[in-house]
N, C-alpha and C positions, 0 to 999 in steps of 0.2 A: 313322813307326812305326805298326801296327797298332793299333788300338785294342780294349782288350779287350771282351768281353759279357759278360753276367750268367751265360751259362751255362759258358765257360772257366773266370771268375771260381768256379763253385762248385765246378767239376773241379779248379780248382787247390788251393782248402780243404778240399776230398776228401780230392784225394791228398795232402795236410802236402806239395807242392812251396813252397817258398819264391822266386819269382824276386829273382833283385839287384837291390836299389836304381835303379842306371841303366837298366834295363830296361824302367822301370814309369815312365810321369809323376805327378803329385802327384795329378791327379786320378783318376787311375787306385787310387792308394798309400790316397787315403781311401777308395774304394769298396771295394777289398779290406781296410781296416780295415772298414768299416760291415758288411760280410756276414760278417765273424770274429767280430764283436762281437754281432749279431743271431744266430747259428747257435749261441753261447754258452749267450742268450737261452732261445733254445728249446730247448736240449737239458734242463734246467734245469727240473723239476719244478716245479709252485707247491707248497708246504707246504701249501694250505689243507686241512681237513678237517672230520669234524664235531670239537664241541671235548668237552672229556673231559668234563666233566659235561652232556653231552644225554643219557644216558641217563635222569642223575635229572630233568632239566627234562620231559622227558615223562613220566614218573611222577609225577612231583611236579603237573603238568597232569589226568592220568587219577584222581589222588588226589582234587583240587581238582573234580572233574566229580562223580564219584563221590560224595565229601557233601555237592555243592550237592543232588543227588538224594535222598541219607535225610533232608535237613534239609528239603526239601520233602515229605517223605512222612511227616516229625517233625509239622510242623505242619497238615497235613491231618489227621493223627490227631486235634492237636490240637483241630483244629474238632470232629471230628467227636467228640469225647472233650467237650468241650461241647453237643451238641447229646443227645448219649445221656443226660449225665447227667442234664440239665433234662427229657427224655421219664421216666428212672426215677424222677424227684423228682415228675412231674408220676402216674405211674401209683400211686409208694408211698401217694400221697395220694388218690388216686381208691378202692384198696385199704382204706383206712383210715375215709377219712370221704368220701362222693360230693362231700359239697359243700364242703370245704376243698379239692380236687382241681380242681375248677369255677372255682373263687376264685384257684386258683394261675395256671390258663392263662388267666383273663381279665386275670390280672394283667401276663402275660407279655405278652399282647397288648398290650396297654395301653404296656408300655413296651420293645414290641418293638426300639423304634430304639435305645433303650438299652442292650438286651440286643445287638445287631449292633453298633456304638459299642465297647462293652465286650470283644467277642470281636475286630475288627478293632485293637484297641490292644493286645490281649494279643498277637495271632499280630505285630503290627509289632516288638513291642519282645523278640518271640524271634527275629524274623528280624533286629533291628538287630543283637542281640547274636551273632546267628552270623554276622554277616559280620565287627563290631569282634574275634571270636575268629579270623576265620579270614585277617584282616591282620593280627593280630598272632602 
């Protein structure tokens, strides 16, 4: 008997011909199982897609971007909302009496490290607490 090819083989699952049983040897009968069952296969769509909430996970991503940026532009202020205030404390007093004003910025100097100390422990423990807000 003739043996069949792969390309008979797919004329024949083409055209839904079915040959009879004794027509076909076994190993003939598995191959043309394996290429019915593969053509199944692929006809056959995967389901995969995106999944229904990727819209908000990318929002909810652009949200998370978004106040990482004011909370950094929160506490720049905030520096800089300490540095103005210590210049108008230092000017009211310049203002007022020359030489309590004198006595203020030498003071400042003097404990400059602890005044940068003091401002690096303030903007930490705002930054700690906006990120403890922003996992929970």
């Amino acid at each position: 008997m003739k043996k069949l090819t792969d390309e008979q083989i797919q004329v024949l699952l083409d055209s839904d011909l079915k040959p009879s049983d004794d027509m076909l040897s076994a190993s003939e009968k598995q191959q043309m199982e394996s290429y019915q069952s593969l053509f199944q296969k692929l006809n056959t769509e995967p389901e995969q897609g995106l999944p229904f909430n990727f819209a908000s996970k990318v929002t909810g991503q652009l949200k998370i971007k978004l106040k990482r940026r004011s909370d950094i532009r929160f506490n720049l202020l905030a520096l800089l909302g300490i540095i103005a205030g210590l210049g108008m404390v230092y000017g009211i007093l310049t203002v007022v009496d020359f030489n309590s004003g004198n006595q203020f910025l030498l003071a400042m100097l003097k404990f400059k490290w602890l005044l940068i100390l003091g401002s690096f422990i303030l903007l930490g423990t705002l930054m700690f607490e906006q990120r403890v807000v922003e996992n929970n």
